[in-house]
N, C-alpha and C positions, 0 to 999 in steps of 0.2 A: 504494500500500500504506500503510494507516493507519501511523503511527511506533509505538512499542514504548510502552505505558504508564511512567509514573516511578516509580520503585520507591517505595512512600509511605513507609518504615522511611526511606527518604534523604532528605525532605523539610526538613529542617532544617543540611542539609552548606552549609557552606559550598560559594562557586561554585568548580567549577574540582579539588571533592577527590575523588578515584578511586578504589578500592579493587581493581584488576585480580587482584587474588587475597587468596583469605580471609586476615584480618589484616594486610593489605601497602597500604598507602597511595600515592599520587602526590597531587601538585596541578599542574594545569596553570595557567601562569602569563597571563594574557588579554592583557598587553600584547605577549608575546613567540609567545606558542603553544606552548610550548615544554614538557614538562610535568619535573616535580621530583620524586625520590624522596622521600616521608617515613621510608620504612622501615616496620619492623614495632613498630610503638607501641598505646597501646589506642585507641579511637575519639575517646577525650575529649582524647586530648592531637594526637591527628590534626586537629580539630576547629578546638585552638587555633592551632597555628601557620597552618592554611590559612588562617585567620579575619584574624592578625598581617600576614603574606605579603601577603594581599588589603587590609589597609588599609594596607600601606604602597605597594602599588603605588598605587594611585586616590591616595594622598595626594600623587604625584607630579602627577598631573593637573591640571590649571587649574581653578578654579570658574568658573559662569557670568560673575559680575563680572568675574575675571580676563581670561577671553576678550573679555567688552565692553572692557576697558580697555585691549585690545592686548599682554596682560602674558603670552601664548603664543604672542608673535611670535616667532621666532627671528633672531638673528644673521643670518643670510642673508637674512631679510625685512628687516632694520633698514639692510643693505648695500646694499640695492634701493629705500631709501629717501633713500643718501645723494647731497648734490648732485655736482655734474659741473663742476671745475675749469672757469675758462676758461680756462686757461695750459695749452696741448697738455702740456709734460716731465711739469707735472703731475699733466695728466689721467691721463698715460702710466704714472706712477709711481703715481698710487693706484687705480688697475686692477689692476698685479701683486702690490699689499699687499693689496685686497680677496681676489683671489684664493687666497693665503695662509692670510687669515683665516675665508675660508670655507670652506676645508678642511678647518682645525682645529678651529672653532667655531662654524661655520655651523648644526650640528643643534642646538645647547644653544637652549635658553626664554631670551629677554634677560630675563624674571624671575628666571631660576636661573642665570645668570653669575654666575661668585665672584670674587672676588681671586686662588682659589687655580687655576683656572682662566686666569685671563690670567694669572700668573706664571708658571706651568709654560709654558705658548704662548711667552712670550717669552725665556722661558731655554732653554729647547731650543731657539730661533734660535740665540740667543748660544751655547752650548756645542755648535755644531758648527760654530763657526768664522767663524760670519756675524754680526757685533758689529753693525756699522755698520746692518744688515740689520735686527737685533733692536731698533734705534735708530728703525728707520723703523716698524716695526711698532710700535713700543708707544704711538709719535706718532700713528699711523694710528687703532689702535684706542682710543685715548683720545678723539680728534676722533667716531668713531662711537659708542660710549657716551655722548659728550656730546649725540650727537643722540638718543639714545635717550631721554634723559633727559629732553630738549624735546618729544619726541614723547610723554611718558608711560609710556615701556616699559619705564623703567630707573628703579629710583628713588635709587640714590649710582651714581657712575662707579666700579666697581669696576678698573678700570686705574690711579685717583690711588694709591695707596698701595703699587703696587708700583715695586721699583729700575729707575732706569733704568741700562740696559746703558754699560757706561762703554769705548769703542773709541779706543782710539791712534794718532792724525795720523801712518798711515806715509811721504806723501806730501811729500818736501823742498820748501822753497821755491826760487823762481827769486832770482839776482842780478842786479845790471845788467851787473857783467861776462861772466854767462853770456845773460844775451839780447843782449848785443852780438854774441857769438860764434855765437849762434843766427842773427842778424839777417843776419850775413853770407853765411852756407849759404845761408839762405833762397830765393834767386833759383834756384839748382838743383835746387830742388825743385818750384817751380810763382811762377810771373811777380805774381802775387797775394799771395804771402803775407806780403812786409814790409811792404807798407801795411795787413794785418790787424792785424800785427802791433804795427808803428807806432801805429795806431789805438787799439789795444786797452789800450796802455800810457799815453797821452799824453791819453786819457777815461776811463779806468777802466772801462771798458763789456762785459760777458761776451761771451762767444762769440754767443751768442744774438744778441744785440742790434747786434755788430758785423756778422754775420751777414743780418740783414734791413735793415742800416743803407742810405735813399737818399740820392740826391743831393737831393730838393729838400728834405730835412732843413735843409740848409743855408744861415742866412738872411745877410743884412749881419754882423750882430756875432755872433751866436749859432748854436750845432747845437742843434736840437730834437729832442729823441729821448725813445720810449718803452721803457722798461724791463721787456724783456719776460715777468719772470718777476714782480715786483710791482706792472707797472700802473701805476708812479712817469713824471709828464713831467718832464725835466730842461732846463734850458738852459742849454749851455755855453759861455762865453765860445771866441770862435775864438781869440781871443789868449791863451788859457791858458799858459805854458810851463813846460816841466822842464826845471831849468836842466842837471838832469845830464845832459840828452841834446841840450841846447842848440837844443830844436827848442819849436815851437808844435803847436797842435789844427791849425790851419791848415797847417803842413806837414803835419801827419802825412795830413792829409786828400788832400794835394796828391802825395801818395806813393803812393794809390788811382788817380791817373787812369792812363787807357789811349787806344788809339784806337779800340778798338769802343766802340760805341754799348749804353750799356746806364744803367739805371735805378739802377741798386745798386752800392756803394763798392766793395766786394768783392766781384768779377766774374772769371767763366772769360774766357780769350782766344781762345780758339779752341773749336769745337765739336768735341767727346770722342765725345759715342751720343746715342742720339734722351735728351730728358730732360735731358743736361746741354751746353748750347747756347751758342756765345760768348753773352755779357752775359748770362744767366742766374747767379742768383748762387749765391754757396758755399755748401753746408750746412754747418753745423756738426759735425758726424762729420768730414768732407773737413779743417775748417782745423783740428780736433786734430790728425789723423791726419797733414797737412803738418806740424804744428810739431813731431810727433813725430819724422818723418823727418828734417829739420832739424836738430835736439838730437842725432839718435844720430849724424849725420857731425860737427857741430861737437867729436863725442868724449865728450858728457856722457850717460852710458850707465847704467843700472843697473835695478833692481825698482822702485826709488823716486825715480826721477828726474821732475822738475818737470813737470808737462804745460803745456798754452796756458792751462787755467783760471788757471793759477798767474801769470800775468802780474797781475791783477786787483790781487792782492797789492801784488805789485812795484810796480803804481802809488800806492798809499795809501800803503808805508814810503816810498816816494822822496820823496811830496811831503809828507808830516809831516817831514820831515826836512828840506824847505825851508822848510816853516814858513810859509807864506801862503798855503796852499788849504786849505777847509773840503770834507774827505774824505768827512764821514759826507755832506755834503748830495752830493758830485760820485758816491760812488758810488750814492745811490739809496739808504741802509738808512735803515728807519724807528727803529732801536733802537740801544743804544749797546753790546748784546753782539751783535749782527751783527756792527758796525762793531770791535767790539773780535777779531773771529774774522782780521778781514784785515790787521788791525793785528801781528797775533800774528806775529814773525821765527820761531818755532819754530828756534832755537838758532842758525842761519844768522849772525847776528848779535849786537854788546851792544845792549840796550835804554838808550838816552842820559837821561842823567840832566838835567831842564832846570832851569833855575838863573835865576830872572826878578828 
């Protein structure tokens, strides 16, 4: 069936303006479908706003150039372009911040991101509770803007000018009198964990690290180890010592061995289920989650009580405090506010006045 001829009286309406009954105006909106009352106005003034309406939608549109030049990519296309951690935590970690942010701002044009757009995004982390959260995010999306920016799709990082979330260190620090206390539990909870433990305090070396740490690490005078979260080689004297604990690298190393056979410093002793097998080594989740149990018998109990990261610490004020290890280089940070974050007693302590 032929279609309806066009009314020629309409040939000058703007697109999208209706007239469903005499003097009553609509305009149907082309981006949404959706159509709009104008009311009962005269035809001229029907005319203009359909006219206003229709160029402010298209003016939202990209122009051809725009589209060459990638500038109606969106967020979610800019997130599909970003690289891929080698460090699993944090590949692990910028998966669930992508995720996030493409939630919130995955449909926006990386040409139409505002400032005022990632400030809202990141204060509504923050203002519901999740500070730390809103910390990671605004890092994340800063890092992706700034590829946008390389890629062409961004022309300023519209993330640099908003606040960063400012979150409060609820987590106490560890003492040496409380990892002694810990150290001694230790054995009743799993046959492994004081030599982690040991380890972890007497190298300054994370979970991570102590965690994948082997034996043939271990040379004549030195442990060579990779730091697995920035890719740093270290080489530790085995003679290293804290005198507060009166021990060397070399014992604490010597406080890992067992009689199964296995590759790895910190090793299961017996076999548990398929997967976790004598000399198979400890994950990391396992040696928090021991030194957890550990701390709550030794009686040091609370919301904010020290975890195993918190040894890390313990290691750097001990040995600033003896005054002949260089910290920043033993724990791996490339920067002097990294190294100043481990330094930090967070009140546990005075900060010592030196006097040369």
């Amino acid at each position: 069936m032929a279609a309806r001829p066009r009314d020629r009286s309409r040939r000058d309406w703007p697109a999208g303006l209706r007239e469903p009954r005499p003097g009553y105006f609509t305009w149907r909106n082309p981006a949404t479908g959706k159509d709009l009352a104008i009311g009962r106005v005269s035809i001229a003034q029907a005319k203009r706003e359909a006219n206003e309406a229709l160029a402010f939608v298209l003016s939202d549109k990209p122009a051809l150039l725009e589209r060459i030049q990638g500038k109606d990519n969106t967020i979610a296309d800019l997130l599909d372009k970003m690289p891929a951690s080698p460090v699993y935590n944090t590949a692990k970690s910028n998966r669930s911040l992508d995720k996030k942010i493409r939630e919130g701002l995955g449909q926006i044009a990386c040409g139409g991101l505002s400032v005022a757009h990632c400030a809202k995004f990141i204060e509504d982390e923050a203002d519901a509770g999740r500070k730390r959260s809103a910390q990671a995010l605004r890092s994340r999306l800063h890092a992706v803007c700034s590829r946008g920016r390389a890629l062409g799709w961004i022309d300023e990082n519209p993330v640099e000018p908003t606040s960063k979330p400012v979150a409060k260190t609820a987590r106490s620090r560890l003492t040496l009198d409380q990892f002694r206390l810990i150290l001694d539990k230790a054995p009743e909870i799993a046959p492994w964990l004081p030599g982690a433990m040991l380890v972890a305090l007497i190298s300054g070396m994370d979970r991570d690290t102590v965690s994948k740490l082997e034996r043939k690490a271990i040379g004549k005078e030195f442990l060579t180890i990779n730091r697995a979260k920035t890719g740093i080689w270290l080489e530790i004297p085995l003679s290293l010592r804290m005198d507060a604990m009166g021990m060397t690298l070399l014992d604490a190393l010597s406080a890992c061995r067992s009689n199964v056979v296995s590759k790895y410093m910190v090793h299961h002793r017996k076999t548990y289920r398929a997967g976790v097998e004598a000399g198979s080594p400890v994950f990391v989740d396992r040696i928090s989650k021991a030194f957890t149990e550990a701390r709550d018998i030794a009686g040091i109990t609370g919301e904010n009580a020290p975890t195993f990261h918190e040894i890390r610490s313990l290691s750097k004020r001990t040995y600033m405090a003896q005054g002949n290890v260089d910290t920043k280089a033993l724990l791996g940070h490339k920067s002097e506010s990294a190294a100043a974050i481990y330094a930090d007693p967070r009140g546990i302590e005075p900060v010592r006045v030196k006097v040369s």
